[in-house]
SEPA-287766 format. One line per 4 residues: number of its first residue (from 0); their letters; for each residue x, y negated, z of C-alpha. Coordinates in nm, 3 decimals, always signed. Layout:
<atoms>
NUM) a) X:Y:Z  ...
</atoms>
This chain:
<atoms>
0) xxxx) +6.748:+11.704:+25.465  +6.889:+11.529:+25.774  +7.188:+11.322:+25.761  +7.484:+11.297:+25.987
4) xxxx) +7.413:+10.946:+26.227  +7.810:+10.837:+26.122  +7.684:+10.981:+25.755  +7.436:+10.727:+25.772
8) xxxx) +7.616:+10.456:+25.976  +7.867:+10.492:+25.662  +7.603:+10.432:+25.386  +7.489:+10.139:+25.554
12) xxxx) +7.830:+9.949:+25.610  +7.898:+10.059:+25.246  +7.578:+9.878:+25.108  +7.629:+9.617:+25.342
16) xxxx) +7.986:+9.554:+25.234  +7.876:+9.588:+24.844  +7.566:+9.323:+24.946  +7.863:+9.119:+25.114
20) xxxx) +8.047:+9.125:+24.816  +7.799:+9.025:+24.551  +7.726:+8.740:+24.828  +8.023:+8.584:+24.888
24) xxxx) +8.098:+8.596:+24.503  +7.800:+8.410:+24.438  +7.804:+8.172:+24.682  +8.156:+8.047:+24.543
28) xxxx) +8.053:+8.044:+24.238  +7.758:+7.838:+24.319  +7.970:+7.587:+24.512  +8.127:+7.497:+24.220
32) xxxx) +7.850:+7.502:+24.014  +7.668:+7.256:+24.237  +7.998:+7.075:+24.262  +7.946:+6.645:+24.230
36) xxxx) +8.305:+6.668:+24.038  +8.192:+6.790:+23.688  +8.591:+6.922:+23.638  +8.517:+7.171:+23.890
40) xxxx) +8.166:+7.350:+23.698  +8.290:+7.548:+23.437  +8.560:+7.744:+23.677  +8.519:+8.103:+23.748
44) xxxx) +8.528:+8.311:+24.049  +8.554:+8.704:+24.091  +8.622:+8.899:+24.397  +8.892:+9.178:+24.392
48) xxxx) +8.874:+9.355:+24.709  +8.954:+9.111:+25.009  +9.058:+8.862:+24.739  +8.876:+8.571:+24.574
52) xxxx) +9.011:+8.480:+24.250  +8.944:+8.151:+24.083  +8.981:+8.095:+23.678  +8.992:+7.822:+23.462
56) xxxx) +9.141:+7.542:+23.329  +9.101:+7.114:+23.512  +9.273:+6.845:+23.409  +9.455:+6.775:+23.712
60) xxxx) +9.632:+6.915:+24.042  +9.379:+6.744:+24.288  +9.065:+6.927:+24.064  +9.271:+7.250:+24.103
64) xxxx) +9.305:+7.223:+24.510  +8.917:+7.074:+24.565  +8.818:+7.396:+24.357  +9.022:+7.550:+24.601
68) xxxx) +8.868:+7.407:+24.930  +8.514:+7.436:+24.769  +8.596:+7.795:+24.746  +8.806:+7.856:+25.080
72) xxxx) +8.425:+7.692:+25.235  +8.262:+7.967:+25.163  +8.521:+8.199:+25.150  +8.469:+8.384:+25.486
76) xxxx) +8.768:+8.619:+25.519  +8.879:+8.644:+25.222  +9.203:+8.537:+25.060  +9.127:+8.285:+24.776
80) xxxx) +9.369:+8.313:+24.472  +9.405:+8.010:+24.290  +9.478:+8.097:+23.918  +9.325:+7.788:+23.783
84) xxxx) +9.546:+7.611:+23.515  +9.628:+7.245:+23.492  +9.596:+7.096:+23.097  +9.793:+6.741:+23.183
88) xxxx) +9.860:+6.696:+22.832  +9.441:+6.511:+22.809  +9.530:+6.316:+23.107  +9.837:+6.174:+23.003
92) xxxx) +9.697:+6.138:+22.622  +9.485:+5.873:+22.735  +9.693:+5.613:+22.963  +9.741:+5.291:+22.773
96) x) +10.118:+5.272:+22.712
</atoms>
């Protein structure tokens, strides 16, 4: 059976786009796996359509925005969606009073 050219232009962008996906996903998540700052390993990254969404919990703000930038590196054109939380209460816990 022959397929329309635009049938098969279609498949292609569609496997391409689902490759794309998987990619970019991965790639994230293996920034911050590979990440020097140890805060940043254990956070989690899923794509939802043209979004990027990043989960997990650091102890500060500045861990929560370099997850961010990590993320925006390889981010391509997709909007990242910071979701990560921020646990102060082991940061301030340990400051010598």
């Amino acid at each position: 059976m022959l397929r329309h050219p635009a049938a098969i232009w279609h498949a292609a962008k569609t496997a391409q786009g689902t490759l794309m996906t998987i990619d970019v996903e991965n790639q994230a998540q293996s920034a911050l796996s590979a990440s020097p700052i140890f805060a940043l390993r254990d956070l989690h990254v899923r794509r939802d359509g043209d979004r990027l969404l990043l989960h997990g919990r650091v102890r500060s703000f500045y861990h929560k925005q370099l997850a961010q930038e990590v993320v925006r590196a390889v981010a391509r054109d997709l909007q990242v969606i910071n979701s990560i939380d921020v646990d102060y209460s082991v940061e301030r816990t340990s400051r010598p009073q």
